[in-house]
N, C-alpha and C positions, 0 to 999 in steps of 0.2 A: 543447472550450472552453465553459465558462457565461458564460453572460451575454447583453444584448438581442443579436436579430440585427441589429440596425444602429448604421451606425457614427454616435455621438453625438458629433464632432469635423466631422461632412461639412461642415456649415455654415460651418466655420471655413475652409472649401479652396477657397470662393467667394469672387469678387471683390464687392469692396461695391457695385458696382452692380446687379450681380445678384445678391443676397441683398436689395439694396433693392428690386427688383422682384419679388421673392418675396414678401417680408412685404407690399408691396403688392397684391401678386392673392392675400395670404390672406389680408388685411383684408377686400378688396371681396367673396370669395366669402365669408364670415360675415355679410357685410351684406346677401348676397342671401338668406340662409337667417334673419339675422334680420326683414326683411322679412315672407318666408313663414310666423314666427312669430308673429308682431304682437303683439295682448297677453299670449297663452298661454306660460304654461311650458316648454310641452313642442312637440315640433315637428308631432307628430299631433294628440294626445289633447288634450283640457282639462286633466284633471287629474294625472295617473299619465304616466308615463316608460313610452316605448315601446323595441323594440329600436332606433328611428331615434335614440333617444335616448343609448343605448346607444352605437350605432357612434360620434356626435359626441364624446360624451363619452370615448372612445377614442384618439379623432384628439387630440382637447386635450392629452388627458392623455401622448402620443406629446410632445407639442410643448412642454409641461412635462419629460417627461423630459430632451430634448436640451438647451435652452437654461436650465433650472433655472429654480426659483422664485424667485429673486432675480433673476434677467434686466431688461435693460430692456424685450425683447420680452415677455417673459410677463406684467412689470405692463401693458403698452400693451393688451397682448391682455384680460387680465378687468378691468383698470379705465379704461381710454382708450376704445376702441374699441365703439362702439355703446352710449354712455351709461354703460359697463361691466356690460353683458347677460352676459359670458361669467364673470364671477367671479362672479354672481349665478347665475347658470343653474349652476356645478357646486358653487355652497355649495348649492343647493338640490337636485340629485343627487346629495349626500354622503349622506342621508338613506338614500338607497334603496343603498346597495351596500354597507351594515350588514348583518348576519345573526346575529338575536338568538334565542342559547340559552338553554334554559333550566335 
């Protein structure tokens, strides 16, 4: 069979209490990682996307797949949630995961 190996419905088999304490401890853990980012971009470097970059932007994009980009959870996540750090932080690693031919 193709397709993701995980099931993109799980979420829907949760009771809302616990899916609201889910989206809770993954708000606060984004806020501890934006914390340890403070004005930087990126979560190491200054300037350039590292692989730590990489793996978050992973995780996001994991969490985009299941709940879609029309979600309520996906706007709260890149525009509610920490000033809207995370819809900033992967317009700004849209750049790097281009591959320009020539």
């Amino acid at each position: 069979k193709l397709g993701p190996p995980f099931d993109t419905q799980a979420h829907l088999k949760l009771g809302k209490e616990e899916l609201k304490e889910l989206w809770t401890r993954m708000e606060a853990a984004l806020g501890r990682i934006d914390g340890a980012m403070g004005e930087r971009n990126t979560l190491v470097a200054e300037k350039q996307p590292t692989f730590a970059d990489a793996a978050l932007w992973a995780n996001l994009h994991v969490i985009k797949l299941v709940v879609g980009t029309n979600s309520e959870e996906w706007t709260a996540i890149t525009s509610t949630w920490h000033n809207g750090r995370w819809g900033k932080y992967l317009s700004w690693l849209e750049s790097y995961g281009q591959i320009d031919t020539i």
